[in-house]
ZALO-479716 format. One line per field, with one value per residue: residue number from 0; residue in three letters; x, y, z of N, C-alpha, C in turn. Coordinates in nm, 3 decimals. Layout:
N
vexza	NUM, ...
koltor	ALA, ...
n_px	X, ...
n_py	Y, ...
n_pz	Z, ...
ca_px	X, ...
ca_py	Y, ...
ca_pz	Z, ...
c_px	X, ...
c_py	Y, ...
c_pz	Z, ...
This chain:
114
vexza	0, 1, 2, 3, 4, 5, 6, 7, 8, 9, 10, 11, 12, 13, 14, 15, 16, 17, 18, 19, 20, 21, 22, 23, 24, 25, 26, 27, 28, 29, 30, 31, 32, 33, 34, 35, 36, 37, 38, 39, 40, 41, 42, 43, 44, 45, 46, 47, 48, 49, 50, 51, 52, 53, 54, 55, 56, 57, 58, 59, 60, 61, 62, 63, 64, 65, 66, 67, 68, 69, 70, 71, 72, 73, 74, 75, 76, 77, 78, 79, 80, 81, 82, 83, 84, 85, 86, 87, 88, 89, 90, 91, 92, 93, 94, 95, 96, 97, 98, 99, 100, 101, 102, 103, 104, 105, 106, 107, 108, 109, 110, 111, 112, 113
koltor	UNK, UNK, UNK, UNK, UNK, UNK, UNK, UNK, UNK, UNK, UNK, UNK, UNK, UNK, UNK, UNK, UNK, UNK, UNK, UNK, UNK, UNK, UNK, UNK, UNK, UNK, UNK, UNK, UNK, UNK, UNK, UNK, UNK, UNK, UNK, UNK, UNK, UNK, UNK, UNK, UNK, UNK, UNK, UNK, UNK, UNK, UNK, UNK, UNK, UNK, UNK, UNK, UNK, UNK, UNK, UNK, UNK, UNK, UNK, UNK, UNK, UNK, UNK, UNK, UNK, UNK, UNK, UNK, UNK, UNK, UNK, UNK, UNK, UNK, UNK, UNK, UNK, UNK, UNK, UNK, UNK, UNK, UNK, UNK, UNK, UNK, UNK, UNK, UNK, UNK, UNK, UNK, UNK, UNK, UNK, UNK, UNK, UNK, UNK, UNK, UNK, UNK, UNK, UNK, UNK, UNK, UNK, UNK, UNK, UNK, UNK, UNK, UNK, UNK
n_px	9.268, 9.014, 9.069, 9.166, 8.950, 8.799, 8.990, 8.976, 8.696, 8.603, 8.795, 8.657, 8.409, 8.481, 8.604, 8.394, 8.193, 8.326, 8.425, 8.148, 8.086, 8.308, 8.242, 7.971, 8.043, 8.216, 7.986, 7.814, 8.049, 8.062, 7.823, 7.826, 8.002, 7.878, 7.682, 7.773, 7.952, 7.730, 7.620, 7.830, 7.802, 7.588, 7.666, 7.850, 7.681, 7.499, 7.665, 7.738, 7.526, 7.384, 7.182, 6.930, 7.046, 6.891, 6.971, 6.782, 6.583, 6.447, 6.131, 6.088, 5.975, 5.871, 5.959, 5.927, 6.043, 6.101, 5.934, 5.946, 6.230, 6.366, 6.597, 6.631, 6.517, 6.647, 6.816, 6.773, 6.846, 6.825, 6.745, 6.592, 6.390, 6.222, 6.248, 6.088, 6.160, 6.059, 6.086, 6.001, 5.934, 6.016, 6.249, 6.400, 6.526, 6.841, 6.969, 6.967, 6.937, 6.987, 7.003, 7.317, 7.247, 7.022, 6.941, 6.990, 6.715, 6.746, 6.807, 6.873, 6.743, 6.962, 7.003, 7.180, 7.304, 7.424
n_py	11.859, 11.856, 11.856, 12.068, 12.235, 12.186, 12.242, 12.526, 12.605, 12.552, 12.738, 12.987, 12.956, 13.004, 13.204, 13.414, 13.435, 13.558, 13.809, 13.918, 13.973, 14.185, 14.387, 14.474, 14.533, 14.769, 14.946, 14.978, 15.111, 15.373, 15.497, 15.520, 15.733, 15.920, 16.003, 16.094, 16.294, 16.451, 16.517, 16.690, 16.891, 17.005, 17.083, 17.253, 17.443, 17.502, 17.660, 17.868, 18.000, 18.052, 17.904, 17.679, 17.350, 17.061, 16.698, 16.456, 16.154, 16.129, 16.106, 16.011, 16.153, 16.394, 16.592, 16.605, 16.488, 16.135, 15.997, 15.779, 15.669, 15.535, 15.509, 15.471, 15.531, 15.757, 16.080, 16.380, 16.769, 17.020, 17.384, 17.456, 17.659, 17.723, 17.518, 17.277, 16.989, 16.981, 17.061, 17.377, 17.545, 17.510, 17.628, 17.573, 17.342, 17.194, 17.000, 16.721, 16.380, 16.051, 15.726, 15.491, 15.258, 15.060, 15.163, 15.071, 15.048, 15.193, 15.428, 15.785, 16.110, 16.396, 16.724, 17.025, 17.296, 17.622
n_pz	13.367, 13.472, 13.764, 13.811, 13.746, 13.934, 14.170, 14.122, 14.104, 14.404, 14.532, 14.416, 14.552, 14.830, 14.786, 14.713, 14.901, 15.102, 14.941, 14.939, 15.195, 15.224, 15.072, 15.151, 15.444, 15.346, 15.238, 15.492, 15.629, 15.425, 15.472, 15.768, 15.772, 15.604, 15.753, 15.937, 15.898, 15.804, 16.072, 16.142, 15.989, 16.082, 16.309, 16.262, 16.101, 16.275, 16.499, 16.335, 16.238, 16.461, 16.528, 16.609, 16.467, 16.329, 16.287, 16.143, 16.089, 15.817, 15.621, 15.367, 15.023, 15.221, 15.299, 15.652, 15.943, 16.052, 16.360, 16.449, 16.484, 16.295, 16.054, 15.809, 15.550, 15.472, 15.565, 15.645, 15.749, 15.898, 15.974, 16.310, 16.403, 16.552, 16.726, 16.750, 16.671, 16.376, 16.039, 15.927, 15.716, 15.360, 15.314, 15.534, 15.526, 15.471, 15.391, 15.248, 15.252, 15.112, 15.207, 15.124, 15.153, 15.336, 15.697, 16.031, 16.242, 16.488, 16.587, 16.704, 16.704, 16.648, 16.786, 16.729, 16.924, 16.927
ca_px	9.176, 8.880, 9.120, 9.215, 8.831, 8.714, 9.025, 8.902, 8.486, 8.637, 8.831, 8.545, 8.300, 8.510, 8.631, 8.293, 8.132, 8.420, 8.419, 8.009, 8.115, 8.397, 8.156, 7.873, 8.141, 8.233, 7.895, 7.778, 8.168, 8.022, 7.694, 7.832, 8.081, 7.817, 7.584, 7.876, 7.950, 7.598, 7.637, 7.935, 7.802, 7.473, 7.749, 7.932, 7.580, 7.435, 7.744, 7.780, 7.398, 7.359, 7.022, 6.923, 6.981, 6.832, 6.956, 6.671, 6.554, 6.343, 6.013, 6.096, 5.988, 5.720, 5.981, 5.917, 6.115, 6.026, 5.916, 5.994, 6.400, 6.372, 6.688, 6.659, 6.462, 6.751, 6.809, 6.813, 6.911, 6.742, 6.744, 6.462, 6.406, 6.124, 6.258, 5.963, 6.195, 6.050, 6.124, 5.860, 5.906, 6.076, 6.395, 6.486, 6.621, 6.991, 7.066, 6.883, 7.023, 6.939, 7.174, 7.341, 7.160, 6.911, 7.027, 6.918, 6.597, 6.793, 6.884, 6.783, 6.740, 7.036, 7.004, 7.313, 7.279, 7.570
ca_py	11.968, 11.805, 11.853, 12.224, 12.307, 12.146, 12.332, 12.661, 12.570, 12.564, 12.870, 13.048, 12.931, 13.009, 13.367, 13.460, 13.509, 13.668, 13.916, 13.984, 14.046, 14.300, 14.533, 14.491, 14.606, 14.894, 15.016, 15.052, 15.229, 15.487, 15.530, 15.584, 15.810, 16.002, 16.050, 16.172, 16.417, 16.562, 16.571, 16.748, 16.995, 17.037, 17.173, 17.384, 17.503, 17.604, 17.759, 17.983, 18.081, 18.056, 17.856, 17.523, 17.291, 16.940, 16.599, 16.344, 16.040, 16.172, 16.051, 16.018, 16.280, 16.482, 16.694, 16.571, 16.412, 16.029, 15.996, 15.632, 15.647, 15.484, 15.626, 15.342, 15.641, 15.861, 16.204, 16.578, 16.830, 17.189, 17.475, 17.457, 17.798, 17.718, 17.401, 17.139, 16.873, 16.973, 17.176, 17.465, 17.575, 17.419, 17.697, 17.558, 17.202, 17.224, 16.886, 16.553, 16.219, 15.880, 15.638, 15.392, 15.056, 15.048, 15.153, 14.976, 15.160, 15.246, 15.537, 15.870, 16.278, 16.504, 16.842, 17.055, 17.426, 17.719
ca_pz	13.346, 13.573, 13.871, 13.775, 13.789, 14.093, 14.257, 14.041, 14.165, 14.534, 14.532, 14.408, 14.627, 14.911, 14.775, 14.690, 15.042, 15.182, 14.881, 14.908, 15.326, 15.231, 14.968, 15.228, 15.543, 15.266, 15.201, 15.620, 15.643, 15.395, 15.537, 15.882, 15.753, 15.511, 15.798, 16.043, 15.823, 15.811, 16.201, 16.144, 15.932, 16.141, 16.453, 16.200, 16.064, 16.434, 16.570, 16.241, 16.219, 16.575, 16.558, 16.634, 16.386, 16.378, 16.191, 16.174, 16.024, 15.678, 15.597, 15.266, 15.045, 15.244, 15.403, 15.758, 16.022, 16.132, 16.473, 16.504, 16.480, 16.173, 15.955, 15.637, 15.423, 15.459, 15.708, 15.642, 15.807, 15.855, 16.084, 16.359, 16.438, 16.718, 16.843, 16.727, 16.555, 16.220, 15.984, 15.933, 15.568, 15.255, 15.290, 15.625, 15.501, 15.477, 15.341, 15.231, 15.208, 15.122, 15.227, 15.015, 15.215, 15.472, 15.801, 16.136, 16.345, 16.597, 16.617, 16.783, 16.601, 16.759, 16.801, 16.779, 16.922, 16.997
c_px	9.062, 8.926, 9.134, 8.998, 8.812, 8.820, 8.929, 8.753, 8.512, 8.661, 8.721, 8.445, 8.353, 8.532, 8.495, 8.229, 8.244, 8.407, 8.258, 8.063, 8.199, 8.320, 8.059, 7.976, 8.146, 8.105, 7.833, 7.922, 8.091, 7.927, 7.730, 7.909, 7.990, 7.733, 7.693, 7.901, 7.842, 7.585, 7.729, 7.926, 7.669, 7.531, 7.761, 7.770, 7.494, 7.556, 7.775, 7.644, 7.373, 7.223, 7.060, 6.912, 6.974, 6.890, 6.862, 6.625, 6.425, 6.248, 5.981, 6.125, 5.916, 5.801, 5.997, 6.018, 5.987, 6.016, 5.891, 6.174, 6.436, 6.478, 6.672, 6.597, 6.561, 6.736, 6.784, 6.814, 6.850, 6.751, 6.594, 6.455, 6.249, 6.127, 6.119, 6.020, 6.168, 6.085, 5.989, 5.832, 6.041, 6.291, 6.466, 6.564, 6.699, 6.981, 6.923, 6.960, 6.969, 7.051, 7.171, 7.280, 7.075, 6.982, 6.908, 6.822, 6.644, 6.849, 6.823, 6.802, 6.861, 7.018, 7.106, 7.241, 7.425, 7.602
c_py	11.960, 11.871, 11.986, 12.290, 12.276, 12.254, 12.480, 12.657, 12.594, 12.655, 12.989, 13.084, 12.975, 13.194, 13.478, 13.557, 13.618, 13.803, 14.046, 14.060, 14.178, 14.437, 14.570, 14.607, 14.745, 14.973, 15.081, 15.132, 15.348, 15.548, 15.588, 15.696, 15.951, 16.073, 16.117, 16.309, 16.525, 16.588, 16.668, 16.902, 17.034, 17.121, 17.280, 17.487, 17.620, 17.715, 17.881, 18.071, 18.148, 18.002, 17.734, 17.409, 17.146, 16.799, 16.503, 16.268, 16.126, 16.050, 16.062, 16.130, 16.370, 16.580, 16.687, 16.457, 16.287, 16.063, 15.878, 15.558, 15.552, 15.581, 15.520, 15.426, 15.732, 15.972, 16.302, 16.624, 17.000, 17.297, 17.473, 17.566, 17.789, 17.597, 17.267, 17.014, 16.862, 17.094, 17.244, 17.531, 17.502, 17.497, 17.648, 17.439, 17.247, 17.141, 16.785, 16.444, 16.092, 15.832, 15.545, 15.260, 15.150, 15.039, 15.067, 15.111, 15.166, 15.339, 15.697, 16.032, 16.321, 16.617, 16.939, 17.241, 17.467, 17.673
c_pz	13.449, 13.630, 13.895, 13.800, 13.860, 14.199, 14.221, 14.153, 14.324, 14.585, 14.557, 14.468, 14.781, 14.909, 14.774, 14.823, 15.121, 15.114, 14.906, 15.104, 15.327, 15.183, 15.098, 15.380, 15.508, 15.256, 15.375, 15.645, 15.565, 15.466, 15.639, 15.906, 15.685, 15.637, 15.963, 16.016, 15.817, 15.960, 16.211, 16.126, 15.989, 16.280, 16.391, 16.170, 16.207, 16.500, 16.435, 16.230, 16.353, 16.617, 16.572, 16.515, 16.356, 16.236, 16.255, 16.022, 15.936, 15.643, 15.413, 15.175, 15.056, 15.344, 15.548, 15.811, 16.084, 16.271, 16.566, 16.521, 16.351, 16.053, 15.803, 15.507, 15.366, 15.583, 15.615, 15.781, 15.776, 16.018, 16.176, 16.484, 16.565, 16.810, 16.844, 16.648, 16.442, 16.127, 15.921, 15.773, 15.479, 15.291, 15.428, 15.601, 15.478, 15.335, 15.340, 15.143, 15.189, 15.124, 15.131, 15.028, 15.332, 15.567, 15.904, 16.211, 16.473, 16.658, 16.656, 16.719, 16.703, 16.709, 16.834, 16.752, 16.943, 17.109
């Protein structure tokens, strides 16, 4: 019985980290997939309206785009009908997201026109 747990205790200890690496792997796959998608639908959105419309790193929730590339709050996504990176009244947001984890500050607003 000892012998049967110490293998067991080993196992465990070995399966463990690998398991916490696979969920973690799984959760930036969504993220980069969730926030592809809102690029996706920020093309489809400009070429159907025909306006400019902007994904960027969200400043929580005051509506406004960061202006440090900071995406770990979440994005939206809104039409920017004069071209200032922000969005100018509440009806232009499209979309708002928080991501499932904290992303890395590295990353830059795109702007998809016709």
């Amino acid at each position: 019985v000892l012998v049967t747990m110490a293998v067991l205790a080993i196992l465990v200890s070995i399966g463990i980290p690998s398991y916490q690496a696979l969920v973690q792997r799984q959760r930036v796959d969504a993220t980069m997939h969730l926030l592809t998608s809102h690029m996706a639908s920020a093309r489809l959105s400009a070429v159907n309206y025909r306006m400019i419309t902007v994904v960027c790193p969200s400043d929580g929730h005051s509506g406004t785009c960061r202006t440090d590339g900071d995406w770990s709050q979440g994005w939206m996504m809104f039409r920017d009908n004069d071209g200032n990176h922000q969005p100018d009244m509440p009806h232009d947001i499209l979309r708002v997201e928080v991501p499932p984890l904290p992303l890395i500050a590295a990353c830059k607003s795109v702007s998809a026109s016709q």
